[in-house]
VEXSEMI-356774 format. One line per 8 residues: number of its first residue (from 1); their letters; for each residue x, y, z of N, C-alpha, C. Coordinates in steps of 0.05 Angstrom, whole numbers, always signed. Atoms other than C-alpha are relative to their C-alpha. Example, Ala and Ser with C-alpha at 12.3 -4.5 7.8 and 13.67 -1.06 7.14 Angstrom:
BEGIN
1) as) +18,-24,+0,+246,-90,+156,+18,+24,+0  -16,-24,-1,+273,-21,+143,-15,+22,+14;
REM end
This chain:
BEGIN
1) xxxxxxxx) -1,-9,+28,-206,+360,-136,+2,-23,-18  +4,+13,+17,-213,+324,-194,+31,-15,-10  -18,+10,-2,-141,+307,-204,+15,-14,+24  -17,+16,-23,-114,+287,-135,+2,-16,-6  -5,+35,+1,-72,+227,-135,+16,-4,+40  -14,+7,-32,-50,+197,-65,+14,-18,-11  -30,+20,+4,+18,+158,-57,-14,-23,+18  +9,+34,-4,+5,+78,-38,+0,+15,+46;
9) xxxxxxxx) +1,-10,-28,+15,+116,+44,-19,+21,+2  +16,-27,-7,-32,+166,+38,+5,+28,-7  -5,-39,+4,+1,+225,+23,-9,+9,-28  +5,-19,+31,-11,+276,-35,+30,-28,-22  -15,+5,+20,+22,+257,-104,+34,+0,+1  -21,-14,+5,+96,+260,-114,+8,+23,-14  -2,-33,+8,+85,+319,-162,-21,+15,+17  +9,-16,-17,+70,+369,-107,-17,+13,-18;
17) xxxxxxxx) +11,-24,+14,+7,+419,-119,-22,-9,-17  +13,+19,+19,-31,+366,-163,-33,+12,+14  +27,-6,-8,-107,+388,-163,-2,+36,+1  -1,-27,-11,-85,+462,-149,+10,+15,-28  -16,-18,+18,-69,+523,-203,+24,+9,+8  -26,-4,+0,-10,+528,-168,+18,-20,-10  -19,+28,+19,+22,+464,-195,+20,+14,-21  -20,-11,+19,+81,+472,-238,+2,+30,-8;
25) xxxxxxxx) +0,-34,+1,+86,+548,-223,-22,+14,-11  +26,-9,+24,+16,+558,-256,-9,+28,+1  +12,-16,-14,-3,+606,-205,-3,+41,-7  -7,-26,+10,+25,+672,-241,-7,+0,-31  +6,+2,+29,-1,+655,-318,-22,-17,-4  +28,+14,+4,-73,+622,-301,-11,+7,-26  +9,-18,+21,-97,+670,-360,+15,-3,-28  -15,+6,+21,-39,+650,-412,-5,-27,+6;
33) xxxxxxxx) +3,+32,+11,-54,+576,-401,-25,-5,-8  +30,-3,+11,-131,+589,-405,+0,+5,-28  -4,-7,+44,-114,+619,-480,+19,-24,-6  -18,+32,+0,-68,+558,-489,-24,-23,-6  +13,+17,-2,-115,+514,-474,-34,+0,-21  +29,-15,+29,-180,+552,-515,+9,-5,-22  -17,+3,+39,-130,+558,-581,+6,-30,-6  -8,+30,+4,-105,+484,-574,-27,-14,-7;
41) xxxxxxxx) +34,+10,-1,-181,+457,-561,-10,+4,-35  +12,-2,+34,-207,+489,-631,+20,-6,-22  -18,+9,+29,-149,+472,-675,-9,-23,+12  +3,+37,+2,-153,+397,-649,-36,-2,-10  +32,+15,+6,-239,+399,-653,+4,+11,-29  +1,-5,+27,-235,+437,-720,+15,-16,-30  -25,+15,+19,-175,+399,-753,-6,-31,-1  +0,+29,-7,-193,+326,-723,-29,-8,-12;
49) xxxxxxxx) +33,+8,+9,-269,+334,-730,-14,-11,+25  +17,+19,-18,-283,+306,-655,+3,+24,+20  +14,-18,-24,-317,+350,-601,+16,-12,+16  -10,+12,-23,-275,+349,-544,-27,+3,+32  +14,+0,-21,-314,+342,-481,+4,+1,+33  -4,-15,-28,-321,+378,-412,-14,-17,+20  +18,+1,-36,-337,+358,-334,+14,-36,-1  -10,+19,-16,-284,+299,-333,+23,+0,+18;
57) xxxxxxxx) -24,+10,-23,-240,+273,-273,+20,-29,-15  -28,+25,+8,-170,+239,-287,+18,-2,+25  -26,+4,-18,-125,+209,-245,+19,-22,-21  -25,+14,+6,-54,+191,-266,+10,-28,+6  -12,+20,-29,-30,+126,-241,+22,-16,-21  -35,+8,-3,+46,+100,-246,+5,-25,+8  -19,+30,-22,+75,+35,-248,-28,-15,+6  +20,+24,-9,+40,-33,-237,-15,+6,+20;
65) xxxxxxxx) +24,+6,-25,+24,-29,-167,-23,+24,+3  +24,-30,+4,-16,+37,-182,-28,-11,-22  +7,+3,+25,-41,+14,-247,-18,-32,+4  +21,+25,-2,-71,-56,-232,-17,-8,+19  +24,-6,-27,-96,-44,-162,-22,+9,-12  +23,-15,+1,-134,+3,-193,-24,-9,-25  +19,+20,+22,-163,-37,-254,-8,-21,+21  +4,+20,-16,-171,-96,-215,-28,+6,+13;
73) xxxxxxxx) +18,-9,-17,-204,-59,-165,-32,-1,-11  +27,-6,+13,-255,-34,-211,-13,-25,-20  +20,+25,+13,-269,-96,-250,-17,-17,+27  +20,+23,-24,-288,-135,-182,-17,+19,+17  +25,-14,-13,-335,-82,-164,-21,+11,-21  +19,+2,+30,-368,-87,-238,-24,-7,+13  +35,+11,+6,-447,-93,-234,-11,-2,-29  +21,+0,+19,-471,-87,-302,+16,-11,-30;
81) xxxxxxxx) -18,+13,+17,-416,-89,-351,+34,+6,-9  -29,-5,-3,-339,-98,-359,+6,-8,-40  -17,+5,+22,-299,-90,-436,+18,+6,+6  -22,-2,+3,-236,-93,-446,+22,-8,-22  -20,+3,+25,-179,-94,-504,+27,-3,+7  -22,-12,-8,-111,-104,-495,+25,-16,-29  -24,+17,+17,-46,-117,-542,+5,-25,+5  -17,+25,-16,-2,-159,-497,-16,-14,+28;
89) xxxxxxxx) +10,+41,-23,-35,-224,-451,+14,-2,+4  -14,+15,+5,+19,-258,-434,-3,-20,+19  +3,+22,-20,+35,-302,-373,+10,+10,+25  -11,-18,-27,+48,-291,-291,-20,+0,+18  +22,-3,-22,+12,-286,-237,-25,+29,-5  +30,-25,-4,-29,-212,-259,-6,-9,-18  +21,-2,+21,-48,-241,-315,-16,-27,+8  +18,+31,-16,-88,-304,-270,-16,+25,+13;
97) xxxxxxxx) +14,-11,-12,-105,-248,-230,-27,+13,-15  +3,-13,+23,-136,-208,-296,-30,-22,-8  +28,+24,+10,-174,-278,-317,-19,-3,+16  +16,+5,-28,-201,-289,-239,-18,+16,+2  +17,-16,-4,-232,-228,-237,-11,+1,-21  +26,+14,+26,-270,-233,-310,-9,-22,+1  +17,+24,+4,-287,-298,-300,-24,+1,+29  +7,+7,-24,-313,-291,-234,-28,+25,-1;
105) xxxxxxxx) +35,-18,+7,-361,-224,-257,-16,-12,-18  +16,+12,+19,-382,-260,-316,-16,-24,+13  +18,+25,-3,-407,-322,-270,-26,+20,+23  +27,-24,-15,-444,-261,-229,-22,+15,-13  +25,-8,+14,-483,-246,-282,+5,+30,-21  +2,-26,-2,-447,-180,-304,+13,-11,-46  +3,+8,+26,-437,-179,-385,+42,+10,-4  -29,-24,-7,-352,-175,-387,+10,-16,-43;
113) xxxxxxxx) -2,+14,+20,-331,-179,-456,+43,+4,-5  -30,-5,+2,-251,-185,-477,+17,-2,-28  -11,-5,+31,-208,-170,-550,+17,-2,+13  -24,+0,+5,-148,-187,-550,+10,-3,-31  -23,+4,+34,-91,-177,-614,+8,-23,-5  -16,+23,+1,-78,-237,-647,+30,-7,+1  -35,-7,-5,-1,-224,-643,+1,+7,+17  -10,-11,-17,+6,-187,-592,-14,-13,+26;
121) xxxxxxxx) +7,+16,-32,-30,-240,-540,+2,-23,-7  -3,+26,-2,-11,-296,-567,+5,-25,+10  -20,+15,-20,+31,-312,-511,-29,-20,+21  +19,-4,-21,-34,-320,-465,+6,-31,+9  +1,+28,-7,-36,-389,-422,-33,-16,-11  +18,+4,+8,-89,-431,-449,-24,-9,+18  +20,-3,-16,-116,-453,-392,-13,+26,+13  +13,-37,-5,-132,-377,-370,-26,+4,-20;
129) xxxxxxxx) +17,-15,+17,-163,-369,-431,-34,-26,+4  +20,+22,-7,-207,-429,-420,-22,-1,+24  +16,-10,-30,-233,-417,-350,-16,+27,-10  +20,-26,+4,-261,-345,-378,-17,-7,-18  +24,+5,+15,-292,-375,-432,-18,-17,+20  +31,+19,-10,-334,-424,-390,-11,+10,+23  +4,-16,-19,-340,-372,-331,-20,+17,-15  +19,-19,+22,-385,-329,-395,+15,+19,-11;
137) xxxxxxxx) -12,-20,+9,-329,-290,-422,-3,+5,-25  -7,-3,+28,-335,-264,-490,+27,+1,-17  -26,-10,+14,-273,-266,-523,+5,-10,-23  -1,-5,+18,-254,-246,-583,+29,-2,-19  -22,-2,+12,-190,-242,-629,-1,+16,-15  -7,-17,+16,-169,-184,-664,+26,-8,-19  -23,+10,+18,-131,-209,-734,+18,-18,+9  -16,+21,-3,-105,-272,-725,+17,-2,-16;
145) xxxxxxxx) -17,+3,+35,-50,-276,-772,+3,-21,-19  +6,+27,+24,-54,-344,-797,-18,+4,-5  +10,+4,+20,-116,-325,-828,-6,+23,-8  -4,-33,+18,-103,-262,-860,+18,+9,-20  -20,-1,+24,-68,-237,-921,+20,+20,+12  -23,-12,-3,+0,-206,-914,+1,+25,+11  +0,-36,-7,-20,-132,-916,-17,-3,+27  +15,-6,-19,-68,-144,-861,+16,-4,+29;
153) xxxxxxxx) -14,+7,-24,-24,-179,-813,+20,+24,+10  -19,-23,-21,+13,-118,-805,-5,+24,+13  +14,-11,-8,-36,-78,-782,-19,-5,+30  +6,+8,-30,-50,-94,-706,-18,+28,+11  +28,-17,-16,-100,-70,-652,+23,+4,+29  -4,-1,-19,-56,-33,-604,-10,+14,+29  +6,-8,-30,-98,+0,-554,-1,-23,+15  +0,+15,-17,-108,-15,-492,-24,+16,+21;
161) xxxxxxxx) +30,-6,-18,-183,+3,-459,-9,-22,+17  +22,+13,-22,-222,-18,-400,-19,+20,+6  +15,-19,-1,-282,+7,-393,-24,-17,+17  +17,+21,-22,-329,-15,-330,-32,+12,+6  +22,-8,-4,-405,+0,-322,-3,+31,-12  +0,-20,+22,-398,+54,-380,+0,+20,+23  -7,-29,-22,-375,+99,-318,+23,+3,-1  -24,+0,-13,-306,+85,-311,+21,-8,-25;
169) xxxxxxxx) -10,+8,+24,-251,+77,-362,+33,+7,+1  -27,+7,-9,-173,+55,-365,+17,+14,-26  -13,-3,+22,-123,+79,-419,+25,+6,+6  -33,+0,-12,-41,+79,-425,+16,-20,-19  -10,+20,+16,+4,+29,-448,+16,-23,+20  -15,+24,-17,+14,-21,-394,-21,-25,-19  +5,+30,+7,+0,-99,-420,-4,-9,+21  +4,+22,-20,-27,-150,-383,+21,-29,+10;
177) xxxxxxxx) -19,+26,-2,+40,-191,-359,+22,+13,+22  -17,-8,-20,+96,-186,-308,+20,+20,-1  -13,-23,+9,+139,-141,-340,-13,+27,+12  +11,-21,-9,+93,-85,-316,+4,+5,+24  +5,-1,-23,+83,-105,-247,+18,+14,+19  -23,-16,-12,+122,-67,-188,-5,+31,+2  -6,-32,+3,+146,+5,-184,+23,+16,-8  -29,-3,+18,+203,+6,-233,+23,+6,+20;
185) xxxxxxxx) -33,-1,-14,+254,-3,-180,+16,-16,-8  -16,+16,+8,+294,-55,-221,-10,-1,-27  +8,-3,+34,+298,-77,-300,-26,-19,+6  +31,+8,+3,+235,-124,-278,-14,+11,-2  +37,-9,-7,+184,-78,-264,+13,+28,-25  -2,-29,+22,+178,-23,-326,-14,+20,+12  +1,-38,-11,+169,+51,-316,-28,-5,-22  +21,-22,+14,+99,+71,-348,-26,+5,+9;
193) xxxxxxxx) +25,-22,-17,+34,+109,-333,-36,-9,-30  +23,+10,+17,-37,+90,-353,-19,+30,+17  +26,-19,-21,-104,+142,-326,-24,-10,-7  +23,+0,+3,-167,+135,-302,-17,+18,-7  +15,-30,+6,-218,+171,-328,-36,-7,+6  +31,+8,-11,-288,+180,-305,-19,+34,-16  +5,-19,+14,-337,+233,-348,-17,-6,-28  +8,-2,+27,-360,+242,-418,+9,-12,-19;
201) xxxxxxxx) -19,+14,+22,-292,+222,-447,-2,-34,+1  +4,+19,-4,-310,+156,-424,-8,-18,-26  +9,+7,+22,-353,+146,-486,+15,-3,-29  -15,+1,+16,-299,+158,-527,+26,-22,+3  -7,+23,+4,-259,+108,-509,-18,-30,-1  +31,+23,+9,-324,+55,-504,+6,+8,-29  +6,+1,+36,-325,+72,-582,+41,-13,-10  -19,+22,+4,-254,+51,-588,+4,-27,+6;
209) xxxxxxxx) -2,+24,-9,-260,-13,-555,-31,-9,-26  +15,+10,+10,-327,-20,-594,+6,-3,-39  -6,-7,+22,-300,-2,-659,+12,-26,-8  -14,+22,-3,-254,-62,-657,-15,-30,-4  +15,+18,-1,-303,-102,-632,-16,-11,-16  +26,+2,+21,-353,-96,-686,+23,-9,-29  -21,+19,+17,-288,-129,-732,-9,-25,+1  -13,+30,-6,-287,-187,-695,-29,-17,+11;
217) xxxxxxxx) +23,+13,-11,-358,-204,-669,-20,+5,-10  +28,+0,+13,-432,-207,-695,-16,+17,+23  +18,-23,-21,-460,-163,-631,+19,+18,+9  -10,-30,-19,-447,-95,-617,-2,+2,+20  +5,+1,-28,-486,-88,-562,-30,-14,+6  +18,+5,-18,-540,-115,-516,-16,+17,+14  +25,-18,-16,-595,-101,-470,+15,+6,+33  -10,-15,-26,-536,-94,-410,+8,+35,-10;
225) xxxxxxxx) -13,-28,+1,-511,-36,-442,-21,+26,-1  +22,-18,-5,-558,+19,-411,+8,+33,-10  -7,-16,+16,-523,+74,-454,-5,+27,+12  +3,-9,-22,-533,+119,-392,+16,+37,-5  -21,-17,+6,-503,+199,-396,+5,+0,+22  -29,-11,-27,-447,+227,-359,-12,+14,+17  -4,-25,-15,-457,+271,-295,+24,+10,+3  -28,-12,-17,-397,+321,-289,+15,-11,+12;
233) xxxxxxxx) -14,+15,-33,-348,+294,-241,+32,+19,-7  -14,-7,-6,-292,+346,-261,+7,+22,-14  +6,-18,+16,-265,+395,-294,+18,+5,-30  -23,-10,+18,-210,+376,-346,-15,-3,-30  +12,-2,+27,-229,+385,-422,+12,-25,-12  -24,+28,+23,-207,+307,-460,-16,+9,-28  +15,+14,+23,-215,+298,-536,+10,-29,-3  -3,+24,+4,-211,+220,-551,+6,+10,-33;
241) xxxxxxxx) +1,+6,+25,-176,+205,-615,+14,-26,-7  +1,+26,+15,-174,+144,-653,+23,-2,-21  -17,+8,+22,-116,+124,-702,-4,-28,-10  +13,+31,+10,-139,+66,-744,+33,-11,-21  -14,+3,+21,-100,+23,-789,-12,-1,-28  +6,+0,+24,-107,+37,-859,+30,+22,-12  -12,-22,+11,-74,+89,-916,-1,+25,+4  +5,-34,+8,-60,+158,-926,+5,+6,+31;
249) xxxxxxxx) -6,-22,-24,-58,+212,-866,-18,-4,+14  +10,+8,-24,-79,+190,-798,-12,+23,+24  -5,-15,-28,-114,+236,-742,+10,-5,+16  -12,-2,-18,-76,+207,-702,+36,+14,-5  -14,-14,+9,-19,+240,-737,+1,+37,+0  +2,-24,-7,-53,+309,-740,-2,+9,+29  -15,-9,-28,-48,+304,-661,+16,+8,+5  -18,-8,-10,+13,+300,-657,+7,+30,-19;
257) xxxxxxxx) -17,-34,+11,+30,+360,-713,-16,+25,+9  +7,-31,-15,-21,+410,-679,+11,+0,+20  -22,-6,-37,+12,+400,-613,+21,+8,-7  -26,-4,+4,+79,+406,-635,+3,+17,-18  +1,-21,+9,+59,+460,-684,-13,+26,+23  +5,-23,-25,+25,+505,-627,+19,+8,+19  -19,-2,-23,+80,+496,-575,+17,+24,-5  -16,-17,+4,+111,+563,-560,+21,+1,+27;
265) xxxxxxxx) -8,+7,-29,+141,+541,-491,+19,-26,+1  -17,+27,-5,+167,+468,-485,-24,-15,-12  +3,+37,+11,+148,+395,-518,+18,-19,+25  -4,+25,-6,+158,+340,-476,-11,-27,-5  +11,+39,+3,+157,+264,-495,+15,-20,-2  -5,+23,-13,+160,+210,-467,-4,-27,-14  +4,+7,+13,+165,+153,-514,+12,-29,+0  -13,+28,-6,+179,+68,-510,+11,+0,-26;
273) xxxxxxxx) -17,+0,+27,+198,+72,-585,-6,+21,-21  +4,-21,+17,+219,+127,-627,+19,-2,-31  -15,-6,+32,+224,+118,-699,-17,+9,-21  +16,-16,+30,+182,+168,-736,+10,+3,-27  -11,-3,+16,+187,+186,-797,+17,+35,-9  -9,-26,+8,+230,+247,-835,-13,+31,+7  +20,-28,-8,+170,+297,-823,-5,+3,+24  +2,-6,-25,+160,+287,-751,+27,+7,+9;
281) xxxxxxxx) -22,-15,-11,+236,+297,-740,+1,+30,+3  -11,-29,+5,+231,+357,-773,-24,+30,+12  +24,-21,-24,+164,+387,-729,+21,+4,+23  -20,-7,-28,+213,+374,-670,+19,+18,-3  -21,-23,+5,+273,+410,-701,-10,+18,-7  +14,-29,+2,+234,+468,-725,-23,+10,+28  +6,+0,-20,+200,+469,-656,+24,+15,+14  -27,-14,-14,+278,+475,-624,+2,+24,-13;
289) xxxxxxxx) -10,-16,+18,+291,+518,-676,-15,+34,+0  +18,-15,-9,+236,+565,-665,-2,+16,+35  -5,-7,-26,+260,+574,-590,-11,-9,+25  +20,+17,-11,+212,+520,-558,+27,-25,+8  -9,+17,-24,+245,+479,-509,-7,-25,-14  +20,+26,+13,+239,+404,-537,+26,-23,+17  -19,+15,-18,+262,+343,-486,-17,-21,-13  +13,+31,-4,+252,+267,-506,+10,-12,+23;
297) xxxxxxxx) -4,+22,-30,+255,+217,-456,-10,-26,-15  -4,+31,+16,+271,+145,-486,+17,-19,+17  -12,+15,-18,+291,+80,-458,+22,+3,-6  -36,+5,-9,+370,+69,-445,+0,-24,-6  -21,+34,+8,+408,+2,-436,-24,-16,+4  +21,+1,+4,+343,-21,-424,-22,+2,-21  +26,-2,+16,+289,-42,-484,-2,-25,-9  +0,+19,+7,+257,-92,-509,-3,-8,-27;
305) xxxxxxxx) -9,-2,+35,+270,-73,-588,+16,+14,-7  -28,-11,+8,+340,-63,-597,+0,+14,-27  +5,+0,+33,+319,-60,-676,-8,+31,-2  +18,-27,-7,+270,+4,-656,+17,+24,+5  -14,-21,-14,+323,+38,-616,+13,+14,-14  -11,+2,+20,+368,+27,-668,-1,+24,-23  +12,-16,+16,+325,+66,-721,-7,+32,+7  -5,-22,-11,+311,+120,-676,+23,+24,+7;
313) xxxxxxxx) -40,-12,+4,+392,+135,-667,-6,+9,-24  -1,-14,+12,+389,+154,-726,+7,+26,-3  +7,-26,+6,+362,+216,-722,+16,+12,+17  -8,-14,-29,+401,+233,-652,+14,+23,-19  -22,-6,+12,+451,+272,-697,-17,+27,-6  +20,-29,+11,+399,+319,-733,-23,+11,+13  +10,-16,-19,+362,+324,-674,+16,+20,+29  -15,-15,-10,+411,+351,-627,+16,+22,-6;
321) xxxxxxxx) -15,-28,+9,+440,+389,-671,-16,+22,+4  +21,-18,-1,+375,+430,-667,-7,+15,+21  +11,-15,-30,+375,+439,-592,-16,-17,+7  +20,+22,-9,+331,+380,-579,+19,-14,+24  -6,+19,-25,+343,+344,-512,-5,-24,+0  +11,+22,-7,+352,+277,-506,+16,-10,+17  -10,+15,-22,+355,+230,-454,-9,-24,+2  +15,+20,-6,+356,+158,-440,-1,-4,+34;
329) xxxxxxxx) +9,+18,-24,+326,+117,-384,+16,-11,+13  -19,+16,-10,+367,+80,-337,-16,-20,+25  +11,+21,-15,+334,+43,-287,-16,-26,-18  +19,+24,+9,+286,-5,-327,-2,+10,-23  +16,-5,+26,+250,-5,-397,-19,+26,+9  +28,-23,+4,+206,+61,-410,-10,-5,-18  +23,+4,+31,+144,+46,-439,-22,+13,+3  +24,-11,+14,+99,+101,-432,-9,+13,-26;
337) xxxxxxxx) +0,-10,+12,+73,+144,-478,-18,+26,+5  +14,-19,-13,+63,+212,-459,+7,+20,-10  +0,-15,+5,+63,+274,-487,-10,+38,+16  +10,-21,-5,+62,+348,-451,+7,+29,-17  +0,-27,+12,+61,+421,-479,-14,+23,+4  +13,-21,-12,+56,+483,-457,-1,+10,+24  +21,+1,-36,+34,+471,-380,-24,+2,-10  +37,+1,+7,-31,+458,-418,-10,-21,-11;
345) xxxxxxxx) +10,+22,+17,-39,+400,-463,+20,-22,+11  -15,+28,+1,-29,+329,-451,-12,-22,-18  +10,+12,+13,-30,+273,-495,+9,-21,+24  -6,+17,-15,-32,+203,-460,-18,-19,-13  +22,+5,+6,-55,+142,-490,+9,-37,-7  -20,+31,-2,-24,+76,-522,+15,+3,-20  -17,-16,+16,+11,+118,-577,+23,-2,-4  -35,+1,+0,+86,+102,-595,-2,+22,-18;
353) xxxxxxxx) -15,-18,+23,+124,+162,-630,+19,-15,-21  -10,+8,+28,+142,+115,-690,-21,-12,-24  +6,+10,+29,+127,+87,-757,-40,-19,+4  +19,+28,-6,+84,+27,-733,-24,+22,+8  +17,-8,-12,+38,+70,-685,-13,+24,-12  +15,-24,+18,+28,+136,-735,-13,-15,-18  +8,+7,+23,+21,+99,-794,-21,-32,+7  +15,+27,+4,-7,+21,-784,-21,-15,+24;
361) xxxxxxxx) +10,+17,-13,-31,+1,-724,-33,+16,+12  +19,-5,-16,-101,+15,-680,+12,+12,+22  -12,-22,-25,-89,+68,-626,-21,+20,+11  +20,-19,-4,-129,+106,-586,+23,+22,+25  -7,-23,-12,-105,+174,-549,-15,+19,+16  +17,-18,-17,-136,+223,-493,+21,+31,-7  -13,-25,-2,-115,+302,-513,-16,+16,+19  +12,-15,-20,-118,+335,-443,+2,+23,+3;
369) xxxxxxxx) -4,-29,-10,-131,+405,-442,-5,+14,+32  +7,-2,-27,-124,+417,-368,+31,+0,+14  -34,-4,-23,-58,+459,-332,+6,-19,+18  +0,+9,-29,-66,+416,-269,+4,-34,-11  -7,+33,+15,-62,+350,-303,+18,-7,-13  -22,-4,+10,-11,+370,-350,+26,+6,+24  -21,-11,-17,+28,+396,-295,+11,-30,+20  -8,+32,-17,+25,+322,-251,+15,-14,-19;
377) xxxxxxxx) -10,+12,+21,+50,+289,-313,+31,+16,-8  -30,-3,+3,+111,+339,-321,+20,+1,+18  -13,+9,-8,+121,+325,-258,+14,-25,+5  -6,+34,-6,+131,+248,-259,+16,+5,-30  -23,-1,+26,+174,+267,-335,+31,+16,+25  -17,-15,-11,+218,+318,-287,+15,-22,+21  -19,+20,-18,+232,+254,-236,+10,-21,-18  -6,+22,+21,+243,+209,-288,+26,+13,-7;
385) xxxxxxxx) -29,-10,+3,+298,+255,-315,+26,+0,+22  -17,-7,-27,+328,+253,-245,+11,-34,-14  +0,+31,+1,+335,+174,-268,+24,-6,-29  -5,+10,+31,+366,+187,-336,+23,+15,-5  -40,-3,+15,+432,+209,-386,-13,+6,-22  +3,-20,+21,+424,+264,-430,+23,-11,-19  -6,+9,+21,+448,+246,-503,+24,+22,-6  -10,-17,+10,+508,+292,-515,+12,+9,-32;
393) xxxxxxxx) +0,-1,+27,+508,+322,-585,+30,-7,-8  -31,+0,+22,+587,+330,-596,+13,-37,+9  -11,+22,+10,+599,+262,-576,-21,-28,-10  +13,+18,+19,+545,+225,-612,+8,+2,-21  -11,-14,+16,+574,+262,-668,+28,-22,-9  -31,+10,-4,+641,+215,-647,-7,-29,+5  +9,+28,-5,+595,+153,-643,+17,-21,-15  -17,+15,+8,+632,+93,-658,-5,-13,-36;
401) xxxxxxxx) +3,+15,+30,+639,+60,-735,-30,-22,+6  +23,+22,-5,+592,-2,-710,-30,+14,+5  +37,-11,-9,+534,+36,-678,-7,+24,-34  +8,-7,+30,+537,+75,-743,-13,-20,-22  +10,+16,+13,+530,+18,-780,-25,-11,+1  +23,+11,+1,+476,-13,-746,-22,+19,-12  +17,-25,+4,+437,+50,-752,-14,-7,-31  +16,+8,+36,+438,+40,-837,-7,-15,-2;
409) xxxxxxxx) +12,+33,+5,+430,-32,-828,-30,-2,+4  +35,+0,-11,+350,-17,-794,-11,+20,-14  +1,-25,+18,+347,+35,-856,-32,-18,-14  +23,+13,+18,+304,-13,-903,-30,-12,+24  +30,+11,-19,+249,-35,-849,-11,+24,+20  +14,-22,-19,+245,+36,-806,-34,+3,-8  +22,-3,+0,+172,+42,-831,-15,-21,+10  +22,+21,-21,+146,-25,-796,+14,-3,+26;
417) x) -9,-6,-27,+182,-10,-735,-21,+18,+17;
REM end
């Protein structure tokens, strides 16, 4: 089936059922997730403006050693052509690994081109970056900030696409650096989830990586890019959507409020930093409020923007009061970004639920209409909770003077968080 995932031994998935309509109890309401999934589909193509598109295969994959095997994999079996975008470069052994394999297709002839954020890879080693350029790498810089005016510099390119012989295509929010690597059994290795996708939707992330591209470089494309269509390969429905930086009201905004306005069942999300603004609180609490099940899942003692977390507290108070669930992380940093609803819709993409990622930055998102995919995903949220510490309303309520404080102190900057 189009979803199976196998564990690093062979076996089926850890969320049992994966590939099957029985998954997450499906098996008795095939027909109420089918209408789920129909009603969701035309508000997002009607409201967004982007055709979602049928006959693709996704697989989930978890955690570094899932997650870079499987890029890796597919870049050193590139023939024709490898892109790729990412926030965070930094330093480590996967990111030598990362350079080895683009430099090494590009001296084979295969066209690999590479964007990185000027901020957000700044870290990169220089010799790395040096070996890919003279190996034929294209690379690029997205907004350098020393030479950009004020307003621009705060407007970053956070996806994160790979996209390999316009067949094959990466999306999520792992970075290229050690922090990822592993299988979040300690605070080294972080907890989060990227998917492959193979299909139609393919093209829609290619236009995010290209969109970018056509910023920062004088060629779109070439005579490798054989602009080739999709065959089928599955059966889940994606729409690709784009969140750009600029003004005003973002589709990547109207994602999230048709999801979280449709949900008559449960909201789950999964989120590395949550500090929306006033109106997305209040979709969630009128969500609880409405009788809809609503669980976040946020890092714990664990993160790597205290400032973020900070801003997010906030709200614990007027979200729990509502009936909203929250829970932090405890093993490591959580940094996916994942969104389910229903047993039918999933969002998954490089998406934070705050300020920065609705409003300013570059983001691209996959909305999956597909029970069986949604359902693998609530099960890897359902073990995760096995991992975590529910937020109790009456004694957040009793939170201490200081953590109060901080809270107003990250008051004046919550919108570039």
């Amino acid at each position: 089936m189009a979803h199976k995932q196998n564990a690093p031994d062979g076996s089926a998935g850890k969320a049992g059922g994966v590939g099957s309509r029985k998954a997450g109890g499906a098996e008795d309401t095939g027909g109420l997730l089918d209408d789920r999934v129909r009603r969701t589909r035309r508000r997002l193509e009607r409201l967004i403006g982007i055709a979602a598109t049928e006959g693709n295969a996704l697989l989930p994959l978890r955690n570094g050693d899932e997650i870079f095997g499987a890029m890796l994999g597919r870049i050193r079996s590139a023939r024709h052509t490898v892109d790729m975008m990412t926030f965070v470069y930094w330093k480590g052994e996967i990111a030598r690994h990362f350079a080895e394999a683009l430099a090494e297709r590009a001296r084979a002839g295969v066209r690999v081109r590479l964007l990185l954020d000027g901020f957000g890879s700044r870290l990169i080693e220089k010799d790395q970056l040096e070996s890919m350029e003279r190996a034929g790498v294209q690379v690029a810089w997205f907004r350098k900030p020393l030479y950009l005016s004020p307003l621009k510099q705060n407007h970053r390119c956070h996806r994160k696409v790979l996209v390999v012989d316009e067949e094959t295509a990466f999306t999520g929010g792992v970075g290229i650096a050690e922090e990822w690597c592993g299988d979040a059994r300690n605070p080294d290795e972080w907890r989060d989830t990227h998917v492959q996708v193979s299909g139609p939707a393919v093209d829609g992330l290619a236009a995010a990586f290209a969109q970018n591209w056509a910023e920062c470089h004088d060629e779109l494309f070439d005579d490798r890019d054989r602009f080739t269509d999709h065959t089928p390969c599955g059966d889940a429905v994606v729409q690709v959507v784009r969140g750009s930086a600029s003004f005003g009201w973002q589709d990547m905004q109207t994602l999230f409020r048709v999801v979280m306005e449709t949900a008559e069942e449960r909201i789950r999300l999964a989120t590395a930093y949550f500090a929306p603004d006033a109106y997305f609180i209040e979709l969630l609490c009128a969500a609880a409020r409405r009788g809809v099940e609503v669980e976040i899942l946020l890092p714990g003692p664990y993160t790597d923007k205290r400032v973020c977390q900070l801003a997010g507290q906030g709200y614990y108070e007027d979200l729990t009061g509502c009936g909203v669930k929250i829970y932090h992380y405890q093993p490591t940093m959580l940094h996916t970004k994942v969104v389910t609803v229903d047993r039918a819709t999933a969002l998954i993409g490089s998406t934070n639920f705050n300020r920065r990622s609705l409003d300013h930055d570059e983001e691209v998102m996959l909305a999956v209409l597909d029970p069986t995919f949604t359902a693998t995903l609530d099960g890897h949220f359902t073990e995760d909770l096995g991992h975590s510490e529910r937020i109790s309303s009456g004694r957040w309520k009793r939170r201490a003077l200081l953590q109060r404080a901080k809270e107003t102190a990250v008051l004046p900057i919550r919108r570039f968080l």
